[in-house]
N, CA, C and O atoms as a GROMACS GRO file, in nm:
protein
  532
    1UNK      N    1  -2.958  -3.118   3.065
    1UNK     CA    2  -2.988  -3.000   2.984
    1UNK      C    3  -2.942  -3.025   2.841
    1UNK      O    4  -2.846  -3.096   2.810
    2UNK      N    5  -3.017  -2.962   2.761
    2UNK     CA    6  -2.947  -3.002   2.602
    2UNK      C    7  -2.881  -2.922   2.586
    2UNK      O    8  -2.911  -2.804   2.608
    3UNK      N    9  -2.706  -2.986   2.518
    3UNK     CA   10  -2.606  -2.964   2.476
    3UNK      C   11  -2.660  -2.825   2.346
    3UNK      O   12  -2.745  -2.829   2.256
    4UNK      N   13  -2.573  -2.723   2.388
    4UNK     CA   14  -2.592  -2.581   2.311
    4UNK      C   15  -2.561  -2.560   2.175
    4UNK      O   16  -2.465  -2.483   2.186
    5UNK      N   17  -2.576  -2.575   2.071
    5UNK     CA   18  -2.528  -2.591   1.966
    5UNK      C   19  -2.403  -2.491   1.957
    5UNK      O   20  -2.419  -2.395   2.032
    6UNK      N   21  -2.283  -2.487   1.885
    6UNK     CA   22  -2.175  -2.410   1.894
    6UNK      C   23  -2.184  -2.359   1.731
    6UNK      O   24  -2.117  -2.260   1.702
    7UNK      N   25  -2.245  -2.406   1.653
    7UNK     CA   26  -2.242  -2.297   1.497
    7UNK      C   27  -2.402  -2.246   1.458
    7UNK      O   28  -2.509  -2.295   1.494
    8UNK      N   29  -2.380  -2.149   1.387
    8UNK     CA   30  -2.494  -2.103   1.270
    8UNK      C   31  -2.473  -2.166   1.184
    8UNK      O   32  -2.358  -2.162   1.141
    9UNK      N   33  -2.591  -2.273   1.102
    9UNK     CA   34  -2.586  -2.355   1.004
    9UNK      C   35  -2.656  -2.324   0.915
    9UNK      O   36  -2.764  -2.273   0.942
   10UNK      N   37  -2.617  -2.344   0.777
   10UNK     CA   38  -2.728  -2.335   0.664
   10UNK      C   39  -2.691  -2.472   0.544
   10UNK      O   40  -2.599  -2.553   0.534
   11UNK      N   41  -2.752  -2.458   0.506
   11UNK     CA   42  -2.744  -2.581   0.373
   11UNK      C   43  -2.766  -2.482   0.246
   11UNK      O   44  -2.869  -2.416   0.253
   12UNK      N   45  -2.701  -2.466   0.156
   12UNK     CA   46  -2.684  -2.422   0.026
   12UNK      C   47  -2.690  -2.552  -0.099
   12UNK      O   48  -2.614  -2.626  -0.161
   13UNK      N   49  -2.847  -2.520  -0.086
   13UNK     CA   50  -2.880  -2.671  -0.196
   13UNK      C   51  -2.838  -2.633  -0.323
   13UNK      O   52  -2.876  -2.527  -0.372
   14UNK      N   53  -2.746  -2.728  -0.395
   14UNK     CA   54  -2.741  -2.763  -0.565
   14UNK      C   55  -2.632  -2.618  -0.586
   14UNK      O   56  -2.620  -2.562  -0.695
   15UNK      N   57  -2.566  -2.578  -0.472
   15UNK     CA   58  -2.435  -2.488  -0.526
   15UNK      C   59  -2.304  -2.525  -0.447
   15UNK      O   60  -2.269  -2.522  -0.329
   16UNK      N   61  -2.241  -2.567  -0.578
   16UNK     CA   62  -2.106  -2.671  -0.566
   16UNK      C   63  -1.977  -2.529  -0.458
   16UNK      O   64  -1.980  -2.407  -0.473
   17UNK      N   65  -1.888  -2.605  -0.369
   17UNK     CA   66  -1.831  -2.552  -0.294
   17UNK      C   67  -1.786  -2.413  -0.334
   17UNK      O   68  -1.802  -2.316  -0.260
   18UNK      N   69  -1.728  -2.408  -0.460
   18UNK     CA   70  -1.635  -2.295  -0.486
   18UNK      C   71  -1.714  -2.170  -0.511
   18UNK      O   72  -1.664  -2.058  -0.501
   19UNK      N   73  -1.857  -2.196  -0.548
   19UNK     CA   74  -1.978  -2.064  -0.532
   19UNK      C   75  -2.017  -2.082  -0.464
   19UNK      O   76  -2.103  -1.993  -0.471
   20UNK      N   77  -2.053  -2.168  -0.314
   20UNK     CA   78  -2.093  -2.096  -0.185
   20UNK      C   79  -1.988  -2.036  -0.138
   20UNK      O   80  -2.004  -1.928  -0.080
   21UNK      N   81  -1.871  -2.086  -0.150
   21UNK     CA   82  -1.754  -1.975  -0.078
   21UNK      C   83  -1.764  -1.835  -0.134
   21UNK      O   84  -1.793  -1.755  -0.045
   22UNK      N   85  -1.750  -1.781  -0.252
   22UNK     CA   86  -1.818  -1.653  -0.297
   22UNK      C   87  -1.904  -1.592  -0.268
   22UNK      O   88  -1.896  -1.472  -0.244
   23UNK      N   89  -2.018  -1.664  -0.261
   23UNK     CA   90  -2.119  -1.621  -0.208
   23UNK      C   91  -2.090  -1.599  -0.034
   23UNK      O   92  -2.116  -1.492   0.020
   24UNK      N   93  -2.052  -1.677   0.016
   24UNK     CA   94  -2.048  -1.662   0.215
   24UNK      C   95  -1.955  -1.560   0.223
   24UNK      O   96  -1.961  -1.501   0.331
   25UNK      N   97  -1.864  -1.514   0.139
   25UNK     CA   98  -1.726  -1.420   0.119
   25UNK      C   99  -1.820  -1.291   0.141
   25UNK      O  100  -1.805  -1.213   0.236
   26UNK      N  101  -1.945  -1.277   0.013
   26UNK     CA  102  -1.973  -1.174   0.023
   26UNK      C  103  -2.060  -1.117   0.090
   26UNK      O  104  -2.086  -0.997   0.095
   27UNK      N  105  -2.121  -1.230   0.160
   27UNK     CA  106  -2.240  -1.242   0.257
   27UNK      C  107  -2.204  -1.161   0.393
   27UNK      O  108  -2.281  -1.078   0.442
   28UNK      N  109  -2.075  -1.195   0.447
   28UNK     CA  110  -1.973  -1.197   0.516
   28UNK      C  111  -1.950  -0.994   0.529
   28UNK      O  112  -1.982  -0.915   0.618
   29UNK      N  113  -1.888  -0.977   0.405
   29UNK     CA  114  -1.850  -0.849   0.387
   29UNK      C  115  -1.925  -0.760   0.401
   29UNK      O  116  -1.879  -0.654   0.444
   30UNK      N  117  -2.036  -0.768   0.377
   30UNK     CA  118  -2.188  -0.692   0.405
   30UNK      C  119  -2.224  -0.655   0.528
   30UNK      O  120  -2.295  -0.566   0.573
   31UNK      N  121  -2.124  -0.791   0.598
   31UNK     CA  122  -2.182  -0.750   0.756
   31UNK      C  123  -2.015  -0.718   0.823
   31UNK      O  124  -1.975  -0.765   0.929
   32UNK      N  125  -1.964  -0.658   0.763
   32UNK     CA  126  -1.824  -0.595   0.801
   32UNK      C  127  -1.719  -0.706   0.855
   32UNK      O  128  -1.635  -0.697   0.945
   33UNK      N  129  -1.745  -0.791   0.788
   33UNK     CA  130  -1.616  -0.911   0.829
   33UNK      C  131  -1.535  -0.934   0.707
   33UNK      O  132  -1.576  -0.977   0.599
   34UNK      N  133  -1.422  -0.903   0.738
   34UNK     CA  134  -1.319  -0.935   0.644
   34UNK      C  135  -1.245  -1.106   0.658
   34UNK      O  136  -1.222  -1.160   0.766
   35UNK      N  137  -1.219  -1.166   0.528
   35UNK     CA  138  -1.163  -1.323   0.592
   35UNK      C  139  -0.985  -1.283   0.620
   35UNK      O  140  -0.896  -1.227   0.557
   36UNK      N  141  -0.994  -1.324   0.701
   36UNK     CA  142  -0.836  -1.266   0.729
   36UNK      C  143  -0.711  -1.434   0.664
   36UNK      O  144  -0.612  -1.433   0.592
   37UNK      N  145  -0.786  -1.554   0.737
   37UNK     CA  146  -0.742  -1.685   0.708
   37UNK      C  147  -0.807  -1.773   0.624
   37UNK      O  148  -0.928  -1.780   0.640
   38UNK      N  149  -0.758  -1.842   0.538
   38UNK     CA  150  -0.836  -1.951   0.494
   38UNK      C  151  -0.748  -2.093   0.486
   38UNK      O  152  -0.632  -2.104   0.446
   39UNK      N  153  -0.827  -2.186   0.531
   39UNK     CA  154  -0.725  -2.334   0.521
   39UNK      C  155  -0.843  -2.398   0.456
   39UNK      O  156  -0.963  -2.383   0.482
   40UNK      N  157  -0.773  -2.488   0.349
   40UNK     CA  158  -0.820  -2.576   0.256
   40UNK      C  159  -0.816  -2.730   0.336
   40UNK      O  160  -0.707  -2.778   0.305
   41UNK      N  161  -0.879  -2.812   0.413
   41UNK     CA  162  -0.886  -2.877   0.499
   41UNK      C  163  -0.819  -3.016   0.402
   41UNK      O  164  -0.707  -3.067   0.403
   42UNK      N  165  -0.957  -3.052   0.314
   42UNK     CA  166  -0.929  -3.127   0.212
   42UNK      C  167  -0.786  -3.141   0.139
   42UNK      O  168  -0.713  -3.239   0.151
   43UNK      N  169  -0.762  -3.043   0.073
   43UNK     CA  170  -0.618  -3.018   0.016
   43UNK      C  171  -0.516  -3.095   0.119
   43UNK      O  172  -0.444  -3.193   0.099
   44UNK      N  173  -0.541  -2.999   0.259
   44UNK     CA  174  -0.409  -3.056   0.345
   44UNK      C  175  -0.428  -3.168   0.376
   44UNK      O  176  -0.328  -3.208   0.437
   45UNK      N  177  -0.511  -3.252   0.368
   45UNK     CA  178  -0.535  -3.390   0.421
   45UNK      C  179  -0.465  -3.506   0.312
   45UNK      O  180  -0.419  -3.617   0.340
   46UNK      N  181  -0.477  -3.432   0.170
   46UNK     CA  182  -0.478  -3.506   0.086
   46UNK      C  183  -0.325  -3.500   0.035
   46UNK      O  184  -0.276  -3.577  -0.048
   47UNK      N  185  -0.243  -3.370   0.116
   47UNK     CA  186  -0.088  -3.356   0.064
   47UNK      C  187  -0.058  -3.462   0.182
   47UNK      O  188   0.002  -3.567   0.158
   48UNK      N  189  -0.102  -3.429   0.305
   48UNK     CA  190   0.010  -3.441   0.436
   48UNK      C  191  -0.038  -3.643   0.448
   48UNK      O  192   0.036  -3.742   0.445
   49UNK      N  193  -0.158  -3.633   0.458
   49UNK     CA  194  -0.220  -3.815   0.498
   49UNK      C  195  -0.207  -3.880   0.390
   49UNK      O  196  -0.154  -3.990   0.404
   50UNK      N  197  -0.258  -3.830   0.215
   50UNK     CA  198  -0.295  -3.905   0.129
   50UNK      C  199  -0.424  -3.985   0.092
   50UNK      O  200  -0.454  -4.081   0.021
   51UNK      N  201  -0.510  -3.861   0.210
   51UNK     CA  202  -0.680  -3.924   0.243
   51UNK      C  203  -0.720  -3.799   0.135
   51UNK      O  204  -0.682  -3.683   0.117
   52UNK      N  205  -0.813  -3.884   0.078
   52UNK     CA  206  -0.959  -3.814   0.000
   52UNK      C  207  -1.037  -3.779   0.128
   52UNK      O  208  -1.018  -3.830   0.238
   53UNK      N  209  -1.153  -3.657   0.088
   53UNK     CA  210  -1.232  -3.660   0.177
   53UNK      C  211  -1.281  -3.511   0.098
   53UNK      O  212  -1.217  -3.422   0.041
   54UNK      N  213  -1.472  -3.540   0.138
   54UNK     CA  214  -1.514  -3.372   0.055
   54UNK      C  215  -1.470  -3.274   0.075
   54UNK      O  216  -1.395  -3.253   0.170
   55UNK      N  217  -1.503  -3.197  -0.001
   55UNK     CA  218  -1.443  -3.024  -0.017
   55UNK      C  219  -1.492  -2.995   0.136
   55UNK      O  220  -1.605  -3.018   0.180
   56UNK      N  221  -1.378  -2.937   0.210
   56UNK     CA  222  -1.362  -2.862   0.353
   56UNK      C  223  -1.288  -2.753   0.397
   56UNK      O  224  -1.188  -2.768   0.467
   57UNK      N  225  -1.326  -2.654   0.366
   57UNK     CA  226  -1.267  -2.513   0.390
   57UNK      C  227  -1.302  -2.451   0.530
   57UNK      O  228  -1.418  -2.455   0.573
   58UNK      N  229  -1.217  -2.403   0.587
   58UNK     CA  230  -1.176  -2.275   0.699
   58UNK      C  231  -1.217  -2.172   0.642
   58UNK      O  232  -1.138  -2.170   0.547
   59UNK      N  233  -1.291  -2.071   0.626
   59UNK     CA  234  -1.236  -1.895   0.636
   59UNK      C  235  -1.306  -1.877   0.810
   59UNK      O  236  -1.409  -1.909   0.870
   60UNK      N  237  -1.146  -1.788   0.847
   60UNK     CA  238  -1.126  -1.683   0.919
   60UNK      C  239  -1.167  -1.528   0.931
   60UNK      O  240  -1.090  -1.434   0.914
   61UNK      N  241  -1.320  -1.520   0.967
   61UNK     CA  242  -1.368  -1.408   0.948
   61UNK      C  243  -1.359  -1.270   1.075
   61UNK      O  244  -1.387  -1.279   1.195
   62UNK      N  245  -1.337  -1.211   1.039
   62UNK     CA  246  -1.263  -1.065   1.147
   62UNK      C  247  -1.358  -0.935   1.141
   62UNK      O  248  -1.325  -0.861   1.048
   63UNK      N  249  -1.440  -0.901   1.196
   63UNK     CA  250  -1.477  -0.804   1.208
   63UNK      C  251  -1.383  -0.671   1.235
   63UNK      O  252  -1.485  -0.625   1.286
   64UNK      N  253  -1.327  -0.609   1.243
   64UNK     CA  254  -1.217  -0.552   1.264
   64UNK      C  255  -1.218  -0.450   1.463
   64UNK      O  256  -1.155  -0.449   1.568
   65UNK      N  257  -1.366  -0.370   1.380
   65UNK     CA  258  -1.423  -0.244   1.544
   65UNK      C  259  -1.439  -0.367   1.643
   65UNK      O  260  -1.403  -0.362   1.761
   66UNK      N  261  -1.499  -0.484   1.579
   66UNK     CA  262  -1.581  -0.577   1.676
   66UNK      C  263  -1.434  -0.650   1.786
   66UNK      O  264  -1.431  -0.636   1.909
   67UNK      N  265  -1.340  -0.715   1.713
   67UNK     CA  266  -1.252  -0.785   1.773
   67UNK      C  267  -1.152  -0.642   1.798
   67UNK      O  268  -1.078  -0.658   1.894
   68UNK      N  269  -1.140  -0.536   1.744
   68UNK     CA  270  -1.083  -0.447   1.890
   68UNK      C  271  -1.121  -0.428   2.000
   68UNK      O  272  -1.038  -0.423   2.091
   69UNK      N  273  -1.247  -0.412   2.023
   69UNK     CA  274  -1.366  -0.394   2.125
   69UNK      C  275  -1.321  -0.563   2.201
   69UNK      O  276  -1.280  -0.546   2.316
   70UNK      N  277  -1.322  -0.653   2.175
   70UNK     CA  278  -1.314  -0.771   2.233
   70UNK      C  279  -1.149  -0.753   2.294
   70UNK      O  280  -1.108  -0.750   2.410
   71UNK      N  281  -1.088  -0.745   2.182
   71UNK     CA  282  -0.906  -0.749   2.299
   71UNK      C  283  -0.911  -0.608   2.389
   71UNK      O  284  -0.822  -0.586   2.471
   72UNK      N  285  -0.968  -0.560   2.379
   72UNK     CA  286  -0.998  -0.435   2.487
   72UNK      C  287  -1.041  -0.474   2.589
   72UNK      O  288  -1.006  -0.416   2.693
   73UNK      N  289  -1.115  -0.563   2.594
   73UNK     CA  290  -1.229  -0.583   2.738
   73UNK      C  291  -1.146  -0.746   2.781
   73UNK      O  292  -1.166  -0.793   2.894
   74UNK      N  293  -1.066  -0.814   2.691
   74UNK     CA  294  -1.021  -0.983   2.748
   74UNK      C  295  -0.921  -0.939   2.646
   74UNK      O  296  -0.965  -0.887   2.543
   75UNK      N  297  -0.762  -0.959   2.666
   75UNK     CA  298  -0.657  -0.916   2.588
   75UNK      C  299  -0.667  -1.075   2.548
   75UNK      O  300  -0.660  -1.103   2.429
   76UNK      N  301  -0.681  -1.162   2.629
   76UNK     CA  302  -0.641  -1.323   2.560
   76UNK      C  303  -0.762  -1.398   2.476
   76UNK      O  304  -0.788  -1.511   2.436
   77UNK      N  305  -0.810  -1.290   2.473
   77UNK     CA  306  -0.957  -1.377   2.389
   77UNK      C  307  -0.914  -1.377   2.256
   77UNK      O  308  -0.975  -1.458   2.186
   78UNK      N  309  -0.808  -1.294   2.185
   78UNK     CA  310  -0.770  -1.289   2.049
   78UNK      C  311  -0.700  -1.486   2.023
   78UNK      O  312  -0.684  -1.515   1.904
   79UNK      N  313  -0.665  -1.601   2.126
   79UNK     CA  314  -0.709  -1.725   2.102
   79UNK      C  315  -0.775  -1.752   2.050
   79UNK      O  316  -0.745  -1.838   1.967
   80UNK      N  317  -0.918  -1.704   2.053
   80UNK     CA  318  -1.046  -1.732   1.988
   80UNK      C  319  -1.119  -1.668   1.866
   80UNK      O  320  -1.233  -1.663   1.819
   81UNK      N  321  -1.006  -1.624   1.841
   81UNK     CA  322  -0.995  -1.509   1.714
   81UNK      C  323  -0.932  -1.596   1.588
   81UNK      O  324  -0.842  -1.677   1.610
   82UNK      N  325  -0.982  -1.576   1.460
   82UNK     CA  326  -1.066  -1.488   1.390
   82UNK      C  327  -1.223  -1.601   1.411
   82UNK      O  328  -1.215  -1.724   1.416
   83UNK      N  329  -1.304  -1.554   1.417
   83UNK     CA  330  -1.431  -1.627   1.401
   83UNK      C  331  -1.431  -1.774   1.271
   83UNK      O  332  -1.424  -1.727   1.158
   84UNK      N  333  -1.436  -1.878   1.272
   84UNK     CA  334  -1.414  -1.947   1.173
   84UNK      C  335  -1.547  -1.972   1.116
   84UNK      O  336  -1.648  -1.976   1.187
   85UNK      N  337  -1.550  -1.991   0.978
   85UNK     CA  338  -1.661  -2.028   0.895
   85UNK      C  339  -1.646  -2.151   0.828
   85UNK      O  340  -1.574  -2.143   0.728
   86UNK      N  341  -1.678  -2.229   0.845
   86UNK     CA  342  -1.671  -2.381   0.744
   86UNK      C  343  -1.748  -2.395   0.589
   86UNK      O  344  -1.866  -2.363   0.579
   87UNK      N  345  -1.689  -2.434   0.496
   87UNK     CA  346  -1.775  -2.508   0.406
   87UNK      C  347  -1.754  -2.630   0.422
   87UNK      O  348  -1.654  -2.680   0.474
   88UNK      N  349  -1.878  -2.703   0.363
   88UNK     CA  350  -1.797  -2.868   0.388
   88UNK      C  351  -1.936  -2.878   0.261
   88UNK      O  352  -2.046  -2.825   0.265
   89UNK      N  353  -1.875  -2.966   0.159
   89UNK     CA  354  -1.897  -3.041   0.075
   89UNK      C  355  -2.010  -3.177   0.126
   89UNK      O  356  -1.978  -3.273   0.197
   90UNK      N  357  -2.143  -3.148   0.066
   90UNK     CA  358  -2.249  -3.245   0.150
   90UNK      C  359  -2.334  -3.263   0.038
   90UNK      O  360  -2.357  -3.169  -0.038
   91UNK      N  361  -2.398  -3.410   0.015
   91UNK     CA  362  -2.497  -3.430  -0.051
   91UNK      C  363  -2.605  -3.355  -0.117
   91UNK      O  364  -2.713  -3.351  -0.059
   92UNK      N  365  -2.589  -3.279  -0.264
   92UNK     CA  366  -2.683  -3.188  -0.281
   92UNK      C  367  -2.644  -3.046  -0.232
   92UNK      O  368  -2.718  -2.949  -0.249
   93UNK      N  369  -2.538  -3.040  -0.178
   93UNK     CA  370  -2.480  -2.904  -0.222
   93UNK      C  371  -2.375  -2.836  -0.085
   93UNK      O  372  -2.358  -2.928  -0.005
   94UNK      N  373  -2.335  -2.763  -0.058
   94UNK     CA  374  -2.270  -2.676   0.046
   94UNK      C  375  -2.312  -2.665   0.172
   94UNK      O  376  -2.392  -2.574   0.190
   95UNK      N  377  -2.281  -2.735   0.271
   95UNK     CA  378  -2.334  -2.649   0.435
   95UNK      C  379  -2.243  -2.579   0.468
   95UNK      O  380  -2.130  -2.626   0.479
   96UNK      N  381  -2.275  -2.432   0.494
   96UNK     CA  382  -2.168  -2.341   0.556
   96UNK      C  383  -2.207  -2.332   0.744
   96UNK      O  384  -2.325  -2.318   0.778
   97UNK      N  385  -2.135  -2.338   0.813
   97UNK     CA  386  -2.156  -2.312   0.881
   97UNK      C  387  -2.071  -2.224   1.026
   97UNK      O  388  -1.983  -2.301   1.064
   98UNK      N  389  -2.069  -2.109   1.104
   98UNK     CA  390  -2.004  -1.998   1.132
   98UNK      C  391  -2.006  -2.028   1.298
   98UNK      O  392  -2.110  -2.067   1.351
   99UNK      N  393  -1.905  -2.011   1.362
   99UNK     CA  394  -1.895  -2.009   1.504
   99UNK      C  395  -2.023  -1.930   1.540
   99UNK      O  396  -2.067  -1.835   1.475
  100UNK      N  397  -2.081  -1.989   1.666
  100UNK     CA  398  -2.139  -1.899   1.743
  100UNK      C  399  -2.059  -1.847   1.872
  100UNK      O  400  -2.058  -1.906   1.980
  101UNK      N  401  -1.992  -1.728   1.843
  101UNK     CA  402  -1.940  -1.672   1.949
  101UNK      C  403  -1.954  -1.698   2.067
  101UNK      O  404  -1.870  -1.763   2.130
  102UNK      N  405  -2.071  -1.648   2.123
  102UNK     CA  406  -2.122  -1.689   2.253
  102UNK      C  407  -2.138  -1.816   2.316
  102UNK      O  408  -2.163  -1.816   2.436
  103UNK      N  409  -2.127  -1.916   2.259
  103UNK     CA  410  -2.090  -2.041   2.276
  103UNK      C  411  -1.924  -2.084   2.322
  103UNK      O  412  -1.882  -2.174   2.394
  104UNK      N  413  -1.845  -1.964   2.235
  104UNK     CA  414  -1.661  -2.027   2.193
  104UNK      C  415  -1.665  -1.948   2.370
  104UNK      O  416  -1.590  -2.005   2.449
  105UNK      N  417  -1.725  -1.861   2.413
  105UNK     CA  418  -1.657  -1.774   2.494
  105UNK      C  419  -1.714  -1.811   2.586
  105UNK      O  420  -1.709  -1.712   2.659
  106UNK      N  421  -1.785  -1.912   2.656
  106UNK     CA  422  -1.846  -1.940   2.731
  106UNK      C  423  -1.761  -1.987   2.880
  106UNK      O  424  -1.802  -1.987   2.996
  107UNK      N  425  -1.638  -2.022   2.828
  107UNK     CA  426  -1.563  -2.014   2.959
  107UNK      C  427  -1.471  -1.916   2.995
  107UNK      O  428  -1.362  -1.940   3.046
  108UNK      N  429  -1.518  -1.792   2.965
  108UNK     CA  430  -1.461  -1.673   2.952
  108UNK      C  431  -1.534  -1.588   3.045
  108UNK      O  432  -1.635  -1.538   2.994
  109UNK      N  433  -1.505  -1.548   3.205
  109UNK     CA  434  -1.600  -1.486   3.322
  109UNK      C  435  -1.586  -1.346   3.262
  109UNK      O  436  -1.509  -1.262   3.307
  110UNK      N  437  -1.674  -1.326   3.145
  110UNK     CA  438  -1.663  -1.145   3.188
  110UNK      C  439  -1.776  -1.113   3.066
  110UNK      O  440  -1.784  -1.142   2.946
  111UNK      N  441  -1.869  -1.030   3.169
  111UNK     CA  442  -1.995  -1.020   3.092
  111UNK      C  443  -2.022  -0.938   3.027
  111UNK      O  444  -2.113  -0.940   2.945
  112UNK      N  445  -1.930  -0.827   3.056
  112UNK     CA  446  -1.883  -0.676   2.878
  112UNK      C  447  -1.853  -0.791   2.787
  112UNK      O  448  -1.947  -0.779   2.708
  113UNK      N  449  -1.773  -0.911   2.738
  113UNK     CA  450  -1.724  -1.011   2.665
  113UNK      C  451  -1.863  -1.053   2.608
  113UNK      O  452  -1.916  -1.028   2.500
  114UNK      N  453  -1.912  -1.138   2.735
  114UNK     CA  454  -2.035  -1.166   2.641
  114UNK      C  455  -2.131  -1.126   2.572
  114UNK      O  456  -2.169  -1.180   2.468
  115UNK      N  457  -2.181  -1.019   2.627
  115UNK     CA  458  -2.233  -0.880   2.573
  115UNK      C  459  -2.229  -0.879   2.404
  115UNK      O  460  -2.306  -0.908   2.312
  116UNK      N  461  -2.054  -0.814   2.426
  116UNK     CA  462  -2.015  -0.812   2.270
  116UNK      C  463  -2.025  -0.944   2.188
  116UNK      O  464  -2.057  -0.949   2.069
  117UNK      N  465  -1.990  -1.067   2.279
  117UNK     CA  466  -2.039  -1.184   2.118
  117UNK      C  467  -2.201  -1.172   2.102
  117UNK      O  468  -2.249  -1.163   1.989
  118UNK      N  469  -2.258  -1.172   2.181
  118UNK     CA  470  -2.384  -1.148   2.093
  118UNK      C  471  -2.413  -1.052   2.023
  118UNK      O  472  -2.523  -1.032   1.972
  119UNK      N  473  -2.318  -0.987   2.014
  119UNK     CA  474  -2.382  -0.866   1.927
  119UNK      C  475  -2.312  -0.955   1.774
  119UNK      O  476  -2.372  -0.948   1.667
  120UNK      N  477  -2.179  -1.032   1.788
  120UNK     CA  478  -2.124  -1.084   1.670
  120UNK      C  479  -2.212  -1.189   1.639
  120UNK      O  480  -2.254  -1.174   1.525
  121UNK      N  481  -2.261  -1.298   1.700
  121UNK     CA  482  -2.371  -1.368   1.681
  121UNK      C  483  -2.470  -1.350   1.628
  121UNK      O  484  -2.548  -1.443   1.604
  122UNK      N  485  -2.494  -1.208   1.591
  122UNK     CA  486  -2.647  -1.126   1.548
  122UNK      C  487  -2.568  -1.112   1.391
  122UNK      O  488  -2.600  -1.165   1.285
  123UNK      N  489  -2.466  -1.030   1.420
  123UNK     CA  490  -2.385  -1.056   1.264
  123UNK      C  491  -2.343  -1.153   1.205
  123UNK      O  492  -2.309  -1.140   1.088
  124UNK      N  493  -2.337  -1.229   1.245
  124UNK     CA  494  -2.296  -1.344   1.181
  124UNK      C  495  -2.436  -1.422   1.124
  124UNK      O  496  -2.458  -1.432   1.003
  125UNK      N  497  -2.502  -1.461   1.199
  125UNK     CA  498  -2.619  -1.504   1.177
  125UNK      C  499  -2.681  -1.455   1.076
  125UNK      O  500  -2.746  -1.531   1.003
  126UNK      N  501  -2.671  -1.279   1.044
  126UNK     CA  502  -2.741  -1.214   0.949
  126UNK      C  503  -2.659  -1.260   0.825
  126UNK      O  504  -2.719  -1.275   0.718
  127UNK      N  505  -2.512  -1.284   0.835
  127UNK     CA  506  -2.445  -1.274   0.714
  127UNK      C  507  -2.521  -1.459   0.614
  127UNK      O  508  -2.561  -1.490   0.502
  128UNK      N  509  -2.498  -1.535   0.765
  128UNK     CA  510  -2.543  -1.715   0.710
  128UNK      C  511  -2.645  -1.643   0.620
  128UNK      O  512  -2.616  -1.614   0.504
  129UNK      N  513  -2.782  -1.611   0.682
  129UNK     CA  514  -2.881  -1.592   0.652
  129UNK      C  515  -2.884  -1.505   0.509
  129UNK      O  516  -2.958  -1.540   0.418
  130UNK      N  517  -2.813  -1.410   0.500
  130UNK     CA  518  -2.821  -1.367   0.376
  130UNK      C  519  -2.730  -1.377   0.244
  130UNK      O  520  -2.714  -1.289   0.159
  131UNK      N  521  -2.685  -1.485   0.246
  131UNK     CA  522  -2.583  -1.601   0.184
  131UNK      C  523  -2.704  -1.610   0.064
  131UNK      O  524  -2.815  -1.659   0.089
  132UNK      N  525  -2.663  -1.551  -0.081
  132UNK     CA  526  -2.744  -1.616  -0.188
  132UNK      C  527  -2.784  -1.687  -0.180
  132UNK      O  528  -2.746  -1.701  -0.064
  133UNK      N  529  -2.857  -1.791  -0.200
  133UNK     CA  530  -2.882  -1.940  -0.230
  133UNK      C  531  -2.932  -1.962  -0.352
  133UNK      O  532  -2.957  -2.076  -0.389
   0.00000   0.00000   0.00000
């Protein structure tokens, strides 16, 4: 069977990292996700190893109603919490790309659970999708 893809992907041609992150920030907010985390991947690679490597950002995106509704129905699913969003620095411009819930939770037996990631999957997807470009 073919392997399930686990993110929503987009390519943000000819806009350098630090304005697709603005832009996915606000893309994001539109669809009621706040970034709760962000890790600078690059940065830490380049304090802790002393490796170069392209621009690679974490945000930690949180729906707030959505992931109460989730520790309500699986108290330990907040593991899989906050939803992560990637930028990564790519030839010709930004790929952002956003957990697909329903994928992270897949070894998770409880089908109110799954239910609700697709409903975050639908948001999320809308937010990739309506990411300036």
């Amino acid at each position: 069977s073919p392997i399930m893809s686990y993110t929503i992907d987009r390519t943000l041609a000819g806009i350098p990292l630090p304005e697709a992150e603005a832009r996915t920030r606000a893309a994001l907010a539109a669809e009621g996700f706040g970034v709760l985390t962000e890790i600078d991947v690059a940065a830490t690679m380049k304090a802790k190893l002393g490796v170069d490597m392209p621009g690679y950002r974490i945000l930690g995106a949180c729906n707030p109603k959505m992931a109460h509704q989730a520790i309500g129905r699986e108290p330990r699913v907040g593991a899989m919490l906050p939803c992560n969003v990637i930028l990564c620095e790519v030839a010709g411009g930004t790929e952002v790309s956003a957990i697909d819930p329903v994928a992270s939770m897949q070894a998770i037996d409880n089908p109110e659970l799954l239910a609700l990631a697709g409903q975050v999957r639908a948001m999320l997807a809308r937010a990739v999708a309506g990411i300036a470009a």
